[in-house]
PDB file of N, CA, C and O in Angstrom:
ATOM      1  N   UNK A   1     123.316  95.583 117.061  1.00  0.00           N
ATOM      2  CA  UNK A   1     124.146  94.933 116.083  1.00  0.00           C
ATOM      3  C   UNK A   1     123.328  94.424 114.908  1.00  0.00           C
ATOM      4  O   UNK A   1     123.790  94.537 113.772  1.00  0.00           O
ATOM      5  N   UNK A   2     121.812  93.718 115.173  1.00  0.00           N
ATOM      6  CA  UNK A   2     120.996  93.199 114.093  1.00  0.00           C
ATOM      7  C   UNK A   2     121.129  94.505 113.135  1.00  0.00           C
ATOM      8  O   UNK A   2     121.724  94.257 112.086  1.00  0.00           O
ATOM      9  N   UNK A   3     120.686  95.862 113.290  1.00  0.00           N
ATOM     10  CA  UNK A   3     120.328  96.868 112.600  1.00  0.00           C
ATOM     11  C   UNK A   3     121.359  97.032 111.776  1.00  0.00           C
ATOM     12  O   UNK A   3     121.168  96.940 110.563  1.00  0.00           O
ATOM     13  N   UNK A   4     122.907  97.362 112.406  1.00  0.00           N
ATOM     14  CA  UNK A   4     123.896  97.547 111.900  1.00  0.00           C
ATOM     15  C   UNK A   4     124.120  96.622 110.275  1.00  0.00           C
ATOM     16  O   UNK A   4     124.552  97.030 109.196  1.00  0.00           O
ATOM     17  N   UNK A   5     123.662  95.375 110.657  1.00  0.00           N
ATOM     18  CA  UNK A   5     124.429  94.305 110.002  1.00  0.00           C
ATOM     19  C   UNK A   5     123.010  94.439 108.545  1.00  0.00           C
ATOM     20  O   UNK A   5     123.333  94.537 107.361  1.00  0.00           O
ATOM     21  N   UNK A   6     121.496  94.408 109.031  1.00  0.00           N
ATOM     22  CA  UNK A   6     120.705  94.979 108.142  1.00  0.00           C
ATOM     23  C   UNK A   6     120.990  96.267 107.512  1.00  0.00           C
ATOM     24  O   UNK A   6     120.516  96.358 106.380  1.00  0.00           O
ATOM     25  N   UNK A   7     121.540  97.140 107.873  1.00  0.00           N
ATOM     26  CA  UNK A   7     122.156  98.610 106.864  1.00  0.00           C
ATOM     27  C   UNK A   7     122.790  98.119 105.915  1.00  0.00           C
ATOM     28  O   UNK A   7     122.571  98.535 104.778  1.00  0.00           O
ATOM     29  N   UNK A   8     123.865  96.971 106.184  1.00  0.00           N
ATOM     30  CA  UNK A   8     125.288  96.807 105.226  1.00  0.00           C
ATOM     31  C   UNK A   8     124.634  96.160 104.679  1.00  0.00           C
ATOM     32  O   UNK A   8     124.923  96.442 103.515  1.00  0.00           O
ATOM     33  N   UNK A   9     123.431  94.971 104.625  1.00  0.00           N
ATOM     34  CA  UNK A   9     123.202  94.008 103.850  1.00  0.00           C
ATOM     35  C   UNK A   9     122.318  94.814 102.652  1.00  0.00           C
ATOM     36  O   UNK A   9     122.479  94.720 101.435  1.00  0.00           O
ATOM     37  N   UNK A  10     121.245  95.706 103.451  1.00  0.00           N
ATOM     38  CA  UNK A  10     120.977  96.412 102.121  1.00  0.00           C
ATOM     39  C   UNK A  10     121.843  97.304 100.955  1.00  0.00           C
ATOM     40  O   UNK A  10     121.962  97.202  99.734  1.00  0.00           O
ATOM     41  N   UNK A  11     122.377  98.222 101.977  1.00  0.00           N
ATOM     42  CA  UNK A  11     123.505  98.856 100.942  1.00  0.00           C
ATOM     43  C   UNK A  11     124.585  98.065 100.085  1.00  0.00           C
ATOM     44  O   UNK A  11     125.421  98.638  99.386  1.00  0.00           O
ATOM     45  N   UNK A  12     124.489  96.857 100.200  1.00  0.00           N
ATOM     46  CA  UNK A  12     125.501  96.139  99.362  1.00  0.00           C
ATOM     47  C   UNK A  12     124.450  95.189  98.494  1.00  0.00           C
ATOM     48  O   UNK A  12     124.861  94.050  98.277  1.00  0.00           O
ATOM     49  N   UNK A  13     123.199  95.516  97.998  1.00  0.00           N
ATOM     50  CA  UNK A  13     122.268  95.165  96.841  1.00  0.00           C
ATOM     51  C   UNK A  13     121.437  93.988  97.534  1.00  0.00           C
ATOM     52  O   UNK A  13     120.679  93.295  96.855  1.00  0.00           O
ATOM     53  N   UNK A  14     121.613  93.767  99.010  1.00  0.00           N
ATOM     54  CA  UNK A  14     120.563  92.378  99.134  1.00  0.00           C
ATOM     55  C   UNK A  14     119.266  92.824  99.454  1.00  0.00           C
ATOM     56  O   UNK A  14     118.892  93.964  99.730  1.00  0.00           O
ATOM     57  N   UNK A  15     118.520  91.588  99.366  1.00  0.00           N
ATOM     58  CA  UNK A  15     116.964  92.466 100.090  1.00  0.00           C
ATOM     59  C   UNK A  15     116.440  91.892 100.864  1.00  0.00           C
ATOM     60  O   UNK A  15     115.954  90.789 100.613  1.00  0.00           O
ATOM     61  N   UNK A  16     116.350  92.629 102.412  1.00  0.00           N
ATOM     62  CA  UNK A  16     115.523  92.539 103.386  1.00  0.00           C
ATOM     63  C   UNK A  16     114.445  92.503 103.499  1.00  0.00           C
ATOM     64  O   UNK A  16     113.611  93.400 103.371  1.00  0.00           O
ATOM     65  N   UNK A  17     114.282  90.944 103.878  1.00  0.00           N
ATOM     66  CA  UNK A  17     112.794  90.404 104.018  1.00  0.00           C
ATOM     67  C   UNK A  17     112.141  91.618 105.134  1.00  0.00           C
ATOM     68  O   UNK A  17     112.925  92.321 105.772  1.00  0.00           O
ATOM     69  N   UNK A  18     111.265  91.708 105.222  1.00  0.00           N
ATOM     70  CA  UNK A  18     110.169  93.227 105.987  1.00  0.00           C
ATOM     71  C   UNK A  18     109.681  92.404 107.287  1.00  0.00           C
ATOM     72  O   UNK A  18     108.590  92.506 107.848  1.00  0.00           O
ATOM     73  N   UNK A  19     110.739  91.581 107.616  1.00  0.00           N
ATOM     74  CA  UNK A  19     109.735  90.764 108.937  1.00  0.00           C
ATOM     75  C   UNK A  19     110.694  90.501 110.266  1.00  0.00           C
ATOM     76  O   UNK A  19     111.434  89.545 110.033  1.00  0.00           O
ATOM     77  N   UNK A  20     110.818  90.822 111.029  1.00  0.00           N
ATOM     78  CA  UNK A  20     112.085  90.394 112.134  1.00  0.00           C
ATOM     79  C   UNK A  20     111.068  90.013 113.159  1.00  0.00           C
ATOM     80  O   UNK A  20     109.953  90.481 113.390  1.00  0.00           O
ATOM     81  N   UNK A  21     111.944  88.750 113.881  1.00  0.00           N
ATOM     82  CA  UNK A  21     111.568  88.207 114.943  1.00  0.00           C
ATOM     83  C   UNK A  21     112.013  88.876 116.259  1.00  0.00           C
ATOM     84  O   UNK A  21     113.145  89.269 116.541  1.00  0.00           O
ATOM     85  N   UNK A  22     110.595  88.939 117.207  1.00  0.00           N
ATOM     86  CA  UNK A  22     111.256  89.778 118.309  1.00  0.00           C
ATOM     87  C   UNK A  22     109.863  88.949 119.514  1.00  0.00           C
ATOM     88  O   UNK A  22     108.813  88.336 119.320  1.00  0.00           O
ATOM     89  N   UNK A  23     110.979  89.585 121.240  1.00  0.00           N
ATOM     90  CA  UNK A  23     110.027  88.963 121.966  1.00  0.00           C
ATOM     91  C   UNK A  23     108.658  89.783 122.332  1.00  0.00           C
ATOM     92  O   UNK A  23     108.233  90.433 121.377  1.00  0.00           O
ATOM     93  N   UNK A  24     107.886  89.875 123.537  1.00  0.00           N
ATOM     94  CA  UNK A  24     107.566  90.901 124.115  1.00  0.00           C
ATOM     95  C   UNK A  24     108.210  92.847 123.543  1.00  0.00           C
ATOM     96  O   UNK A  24     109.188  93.552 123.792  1.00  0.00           O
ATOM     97  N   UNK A  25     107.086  92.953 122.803  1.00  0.00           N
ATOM     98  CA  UNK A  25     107.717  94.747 122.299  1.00  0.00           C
ATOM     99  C   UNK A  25     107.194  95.883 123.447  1.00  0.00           C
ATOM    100  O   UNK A  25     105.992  95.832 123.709  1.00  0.00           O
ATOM    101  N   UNK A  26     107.534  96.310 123.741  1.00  0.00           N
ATOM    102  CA  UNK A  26     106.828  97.332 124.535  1.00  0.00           C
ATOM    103  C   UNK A  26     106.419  98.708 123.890  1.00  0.00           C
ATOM    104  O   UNK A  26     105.832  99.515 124.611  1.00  0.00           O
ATOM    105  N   UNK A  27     106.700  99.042 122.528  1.00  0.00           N
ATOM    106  CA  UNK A  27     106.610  99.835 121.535  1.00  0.00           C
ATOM    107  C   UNK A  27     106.341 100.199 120.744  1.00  0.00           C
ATOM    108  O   UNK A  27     106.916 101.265 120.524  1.00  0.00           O
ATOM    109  N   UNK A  28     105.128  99.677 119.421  1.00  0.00           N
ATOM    110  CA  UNK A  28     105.541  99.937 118.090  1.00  0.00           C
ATOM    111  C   UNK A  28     105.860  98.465 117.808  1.00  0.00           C
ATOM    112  O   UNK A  28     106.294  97.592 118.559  1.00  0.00           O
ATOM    113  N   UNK A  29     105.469  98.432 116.311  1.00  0.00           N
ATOM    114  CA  UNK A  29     105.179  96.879 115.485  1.00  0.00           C
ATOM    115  C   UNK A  29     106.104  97.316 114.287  1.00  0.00           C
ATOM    116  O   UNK A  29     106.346  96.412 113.486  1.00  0.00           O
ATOM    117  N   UNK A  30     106.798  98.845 113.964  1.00  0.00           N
ATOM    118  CA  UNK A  30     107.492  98.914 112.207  1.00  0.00           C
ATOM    119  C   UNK A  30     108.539  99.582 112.832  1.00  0.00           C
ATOM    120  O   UNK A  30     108.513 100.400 113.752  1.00  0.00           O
ATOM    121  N   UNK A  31     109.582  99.055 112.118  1.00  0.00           N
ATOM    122  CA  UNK A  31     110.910  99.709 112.438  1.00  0.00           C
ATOM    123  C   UNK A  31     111.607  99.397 110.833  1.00  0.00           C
ATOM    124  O   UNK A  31     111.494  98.425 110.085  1.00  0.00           O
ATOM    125  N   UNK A  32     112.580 101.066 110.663  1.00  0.00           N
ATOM    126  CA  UNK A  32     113.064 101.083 108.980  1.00  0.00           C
ATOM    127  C   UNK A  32     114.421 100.851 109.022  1.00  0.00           C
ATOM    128  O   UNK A  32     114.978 100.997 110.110  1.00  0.00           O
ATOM    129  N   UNK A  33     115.044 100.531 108.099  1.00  0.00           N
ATOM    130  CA  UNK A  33     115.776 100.247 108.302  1.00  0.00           C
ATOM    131  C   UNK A  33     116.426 100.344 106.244  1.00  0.00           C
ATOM    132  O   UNK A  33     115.941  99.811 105.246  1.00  0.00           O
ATOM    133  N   UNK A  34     117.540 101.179 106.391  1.00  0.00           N
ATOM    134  CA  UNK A  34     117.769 102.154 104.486  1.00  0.00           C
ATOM    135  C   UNK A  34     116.498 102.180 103.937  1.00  0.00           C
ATOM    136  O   UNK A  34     116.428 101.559 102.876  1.00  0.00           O
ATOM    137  N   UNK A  35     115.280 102.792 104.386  1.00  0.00           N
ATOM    138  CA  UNK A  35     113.957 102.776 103.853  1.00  0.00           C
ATOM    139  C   UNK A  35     113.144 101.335 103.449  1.00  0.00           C
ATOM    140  O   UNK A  35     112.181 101.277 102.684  1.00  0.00           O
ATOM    141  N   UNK A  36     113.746 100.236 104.126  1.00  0.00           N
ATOM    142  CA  UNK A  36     112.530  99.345 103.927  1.00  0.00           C
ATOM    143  C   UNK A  36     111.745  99.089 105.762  1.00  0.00           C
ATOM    144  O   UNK A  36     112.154  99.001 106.920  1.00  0.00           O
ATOM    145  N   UNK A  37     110.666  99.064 105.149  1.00  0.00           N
ATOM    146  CA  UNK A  37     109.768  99.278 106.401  1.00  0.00           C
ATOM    147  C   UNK A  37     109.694  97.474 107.120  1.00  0.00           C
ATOM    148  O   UNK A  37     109.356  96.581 106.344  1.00  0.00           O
ATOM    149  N   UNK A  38     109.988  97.166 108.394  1.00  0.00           N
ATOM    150  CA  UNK A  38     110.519  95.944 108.569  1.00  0.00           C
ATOM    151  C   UNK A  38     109.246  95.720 110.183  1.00  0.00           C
ATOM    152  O   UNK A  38     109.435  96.283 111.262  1.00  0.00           O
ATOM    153  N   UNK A  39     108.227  94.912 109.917  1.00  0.00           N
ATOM    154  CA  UNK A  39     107.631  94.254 110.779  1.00  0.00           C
ATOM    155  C   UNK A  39     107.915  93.634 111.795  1.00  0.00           C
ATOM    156  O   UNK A  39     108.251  92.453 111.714  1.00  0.00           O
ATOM    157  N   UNK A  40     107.831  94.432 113.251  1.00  0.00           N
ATOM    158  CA  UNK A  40     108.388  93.327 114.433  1.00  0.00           C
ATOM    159  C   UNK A  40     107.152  92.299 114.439  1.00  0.00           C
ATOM    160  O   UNK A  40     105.983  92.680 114.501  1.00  0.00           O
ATOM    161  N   UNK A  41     107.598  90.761 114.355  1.00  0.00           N
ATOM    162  CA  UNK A  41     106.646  89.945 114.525  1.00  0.00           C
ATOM    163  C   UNK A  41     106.858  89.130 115.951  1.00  0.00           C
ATOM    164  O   UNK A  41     107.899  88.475 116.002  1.00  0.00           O
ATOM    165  N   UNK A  42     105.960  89.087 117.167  1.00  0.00           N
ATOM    166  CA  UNK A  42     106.124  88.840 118.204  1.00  0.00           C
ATOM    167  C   UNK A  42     105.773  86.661 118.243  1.00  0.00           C
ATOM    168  O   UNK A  42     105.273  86.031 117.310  1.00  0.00           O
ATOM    169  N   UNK A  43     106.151  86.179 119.331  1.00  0.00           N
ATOM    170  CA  UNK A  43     106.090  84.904 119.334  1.00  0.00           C
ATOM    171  C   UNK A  43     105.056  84.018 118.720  1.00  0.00           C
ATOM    172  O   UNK A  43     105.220  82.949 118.132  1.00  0.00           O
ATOM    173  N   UNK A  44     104.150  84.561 118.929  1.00  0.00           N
ATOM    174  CA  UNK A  44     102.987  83.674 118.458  1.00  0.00           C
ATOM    175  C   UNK A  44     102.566  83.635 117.012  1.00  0.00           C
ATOM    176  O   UNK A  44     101.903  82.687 116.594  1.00  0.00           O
ATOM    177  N   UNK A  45     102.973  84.752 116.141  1.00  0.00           N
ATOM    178  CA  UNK A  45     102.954  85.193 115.123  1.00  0.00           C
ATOM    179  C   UNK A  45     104.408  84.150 113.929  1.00  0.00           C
ATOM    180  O   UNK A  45     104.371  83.878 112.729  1.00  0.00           O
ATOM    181  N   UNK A  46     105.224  83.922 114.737  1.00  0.00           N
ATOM    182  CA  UNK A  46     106.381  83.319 114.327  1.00  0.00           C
ATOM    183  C   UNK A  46     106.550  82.348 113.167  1.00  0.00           C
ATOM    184  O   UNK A  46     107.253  82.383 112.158  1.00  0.00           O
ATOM    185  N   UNK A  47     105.739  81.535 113.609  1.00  0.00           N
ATOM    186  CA  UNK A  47     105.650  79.865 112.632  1.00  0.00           C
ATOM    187  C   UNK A  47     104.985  80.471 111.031  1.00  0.00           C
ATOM    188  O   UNK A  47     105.436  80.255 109.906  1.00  0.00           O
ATOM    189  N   UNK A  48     103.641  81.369 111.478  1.00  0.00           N
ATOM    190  CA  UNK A  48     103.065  81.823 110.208  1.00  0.00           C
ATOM    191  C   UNK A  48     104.268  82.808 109.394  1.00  0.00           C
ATOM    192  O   UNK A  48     104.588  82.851 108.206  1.00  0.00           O
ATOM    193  N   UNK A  49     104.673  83.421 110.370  1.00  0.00           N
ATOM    194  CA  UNK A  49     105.840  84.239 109.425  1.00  0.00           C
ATOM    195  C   UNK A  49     106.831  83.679 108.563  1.00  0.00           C
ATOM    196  O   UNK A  49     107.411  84.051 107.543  1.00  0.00           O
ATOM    197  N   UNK A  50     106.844  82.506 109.409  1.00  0.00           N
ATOM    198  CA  UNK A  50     108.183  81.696 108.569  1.00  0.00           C
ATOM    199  C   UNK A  50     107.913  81.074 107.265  1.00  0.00           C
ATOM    200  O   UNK A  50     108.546  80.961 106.215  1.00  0.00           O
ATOM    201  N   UNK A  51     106.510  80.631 107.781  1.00  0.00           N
ATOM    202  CA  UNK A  51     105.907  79.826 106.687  1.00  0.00           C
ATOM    203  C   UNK A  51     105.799  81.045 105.122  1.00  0.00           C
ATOM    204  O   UNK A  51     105.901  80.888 103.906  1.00  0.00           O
ATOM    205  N   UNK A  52     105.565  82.129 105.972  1.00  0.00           N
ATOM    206  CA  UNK A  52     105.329  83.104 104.134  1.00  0.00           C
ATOM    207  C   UNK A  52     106.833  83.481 103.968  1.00  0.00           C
ATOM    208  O   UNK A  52     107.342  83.659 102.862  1.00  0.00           O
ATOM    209  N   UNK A  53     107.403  83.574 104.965  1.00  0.00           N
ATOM    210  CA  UNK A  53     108.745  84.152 104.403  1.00  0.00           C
ATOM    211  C   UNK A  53     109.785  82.971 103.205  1.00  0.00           C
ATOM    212  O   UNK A  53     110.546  83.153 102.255  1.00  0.00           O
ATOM    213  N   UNK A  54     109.186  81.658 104.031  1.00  0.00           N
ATOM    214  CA  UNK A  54     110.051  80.761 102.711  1.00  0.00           C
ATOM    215  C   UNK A  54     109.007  80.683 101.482  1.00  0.00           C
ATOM    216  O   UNK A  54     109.442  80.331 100.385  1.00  0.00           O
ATOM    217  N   UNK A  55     108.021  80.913 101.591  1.00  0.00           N
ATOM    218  CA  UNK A  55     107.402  81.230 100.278  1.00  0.00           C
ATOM    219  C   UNK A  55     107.617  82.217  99.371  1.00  0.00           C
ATOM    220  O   UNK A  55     107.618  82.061  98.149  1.00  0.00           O
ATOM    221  N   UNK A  56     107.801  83.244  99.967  1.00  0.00           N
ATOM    222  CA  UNK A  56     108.223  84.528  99.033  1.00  0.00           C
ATOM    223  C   UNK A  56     109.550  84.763  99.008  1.00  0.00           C
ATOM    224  O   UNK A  56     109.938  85.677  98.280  1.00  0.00           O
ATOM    225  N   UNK A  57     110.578  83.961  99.827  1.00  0.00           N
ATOM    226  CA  UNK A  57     111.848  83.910  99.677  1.00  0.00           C
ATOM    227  C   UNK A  57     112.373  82.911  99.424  1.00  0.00           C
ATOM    228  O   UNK A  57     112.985  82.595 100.444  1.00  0.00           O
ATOM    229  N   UNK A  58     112.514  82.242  98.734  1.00  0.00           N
ATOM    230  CA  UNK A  58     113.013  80.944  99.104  1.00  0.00           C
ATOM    231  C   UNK A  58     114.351  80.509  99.246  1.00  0.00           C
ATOM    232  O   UNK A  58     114.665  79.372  99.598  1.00  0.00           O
ATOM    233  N   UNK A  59     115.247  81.551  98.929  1.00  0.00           N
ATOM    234  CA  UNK A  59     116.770  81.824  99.130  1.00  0.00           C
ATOM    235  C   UNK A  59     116.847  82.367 100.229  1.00  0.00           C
ATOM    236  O   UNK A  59     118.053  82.582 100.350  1.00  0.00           O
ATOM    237  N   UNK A  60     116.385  82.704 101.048  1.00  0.00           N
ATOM    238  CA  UNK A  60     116.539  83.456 102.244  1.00  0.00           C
ATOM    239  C   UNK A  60     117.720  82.728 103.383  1.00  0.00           C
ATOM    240  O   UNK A  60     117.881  81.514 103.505  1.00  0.00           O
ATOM    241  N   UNK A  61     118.532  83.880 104.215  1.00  0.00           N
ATOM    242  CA  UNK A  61     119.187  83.612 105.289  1.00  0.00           C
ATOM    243  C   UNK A  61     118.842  84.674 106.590  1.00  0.00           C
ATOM    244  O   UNK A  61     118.484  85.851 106.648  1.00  0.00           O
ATOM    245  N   UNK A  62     119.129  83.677 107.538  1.00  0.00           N
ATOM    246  CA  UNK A  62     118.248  84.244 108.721  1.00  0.00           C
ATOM    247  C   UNK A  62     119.722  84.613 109.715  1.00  0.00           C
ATOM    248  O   UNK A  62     120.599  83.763 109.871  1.00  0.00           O
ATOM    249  N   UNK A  63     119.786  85.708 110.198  1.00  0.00           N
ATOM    250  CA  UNK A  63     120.973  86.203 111.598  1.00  0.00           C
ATOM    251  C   UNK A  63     119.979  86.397 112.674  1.00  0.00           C
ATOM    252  O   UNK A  63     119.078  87.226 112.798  1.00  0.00           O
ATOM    253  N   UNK A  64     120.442  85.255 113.547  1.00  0.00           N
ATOM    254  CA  UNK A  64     119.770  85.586 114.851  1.00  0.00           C
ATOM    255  C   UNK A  64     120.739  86.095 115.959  1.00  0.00           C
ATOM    256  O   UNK A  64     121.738  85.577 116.458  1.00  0.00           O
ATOM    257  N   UNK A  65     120.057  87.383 116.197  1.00  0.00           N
ATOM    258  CA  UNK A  65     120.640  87.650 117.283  1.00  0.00           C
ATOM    259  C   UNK A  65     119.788  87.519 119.073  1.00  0.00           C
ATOM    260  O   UNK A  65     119.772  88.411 119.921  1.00  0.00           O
ATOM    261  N   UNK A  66     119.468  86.793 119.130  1.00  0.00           N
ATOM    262  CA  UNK A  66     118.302  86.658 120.106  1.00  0.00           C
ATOM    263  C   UNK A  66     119.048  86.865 121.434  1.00  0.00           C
ATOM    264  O   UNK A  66     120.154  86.481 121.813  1.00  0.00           O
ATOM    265  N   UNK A  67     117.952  87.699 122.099  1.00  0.00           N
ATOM    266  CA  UNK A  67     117.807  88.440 123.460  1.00  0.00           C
ATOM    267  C   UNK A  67     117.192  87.426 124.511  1.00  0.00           C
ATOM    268  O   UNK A  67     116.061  86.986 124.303  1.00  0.00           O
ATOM    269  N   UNK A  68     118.021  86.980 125.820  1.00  0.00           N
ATOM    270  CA  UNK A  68     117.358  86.007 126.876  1.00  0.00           C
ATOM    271  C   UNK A  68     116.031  86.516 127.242  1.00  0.00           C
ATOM    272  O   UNK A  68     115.327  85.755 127.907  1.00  0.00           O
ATOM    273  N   UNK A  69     115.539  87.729 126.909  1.00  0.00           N
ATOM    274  CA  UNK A  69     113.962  88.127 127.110  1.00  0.00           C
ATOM    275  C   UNK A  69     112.891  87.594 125.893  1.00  0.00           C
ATOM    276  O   UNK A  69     111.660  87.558 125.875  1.00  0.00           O
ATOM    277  N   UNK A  70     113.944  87.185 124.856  1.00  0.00           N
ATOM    278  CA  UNK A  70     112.896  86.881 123.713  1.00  0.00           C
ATOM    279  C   UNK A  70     112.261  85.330 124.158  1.00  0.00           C
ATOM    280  O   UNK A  70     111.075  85.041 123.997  1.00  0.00           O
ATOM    281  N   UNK A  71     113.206  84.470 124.701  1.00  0.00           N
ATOM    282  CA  UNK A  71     113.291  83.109 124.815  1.00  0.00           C
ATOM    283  C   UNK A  71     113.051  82.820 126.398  1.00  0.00           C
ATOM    284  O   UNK A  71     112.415  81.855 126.823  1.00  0.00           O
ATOM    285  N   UNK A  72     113.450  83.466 126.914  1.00  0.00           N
ATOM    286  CA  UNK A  72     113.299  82.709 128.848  1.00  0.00           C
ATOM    287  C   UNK A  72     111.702  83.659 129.152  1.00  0.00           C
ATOM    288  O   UNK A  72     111.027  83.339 130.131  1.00  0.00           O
ATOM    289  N   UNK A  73     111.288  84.667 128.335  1.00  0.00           N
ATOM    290  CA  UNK A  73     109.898  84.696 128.958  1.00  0.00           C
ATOM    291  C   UNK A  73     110.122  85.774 130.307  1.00  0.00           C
ATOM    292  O   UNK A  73     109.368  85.649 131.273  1.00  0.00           O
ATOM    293  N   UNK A  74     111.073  86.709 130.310  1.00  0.00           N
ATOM    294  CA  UNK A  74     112.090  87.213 131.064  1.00  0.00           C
ATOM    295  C   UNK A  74     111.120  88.845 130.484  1.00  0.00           C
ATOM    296  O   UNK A  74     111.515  89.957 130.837  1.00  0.00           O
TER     297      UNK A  74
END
């Protein structure tokens, strides 16, 4: 559903910050999404992400869709 809802937000002129929060990846760190290249950033990485993302965004809105594996450590 995150992906879905990132397609429509780009195709309707907004711009996707290149950084998504995720838990444990078992895969791969870049995933695209209408051609912008979007950084899985894992837990520990988090706080620093946030910190540049309100810097270079400062209008920014965040959709969380969070997974009980991101948060229970699962």
């Amino acid at each position: 559903m995150g992906h879905a809802v990132a397609e429509t937000a780009v195709k309707r002129g907004l711009t996707l910050i290149p950084y998504s929060f995720t838990g444990n990846r078992e895969e791969g760190n870049i995933v695209s999404c209408e051609g912008v290249r979007v950084e899985l950033r894992e837990p520990e990485e988090w706080d620093a992400t946030l910190e540049e993302v309100k810097k270079n965004y400062p209008n920014f809105i965040v959709v969380d869709y969070t997974l009980p594996a991101a948060v229970n450590g699962a």
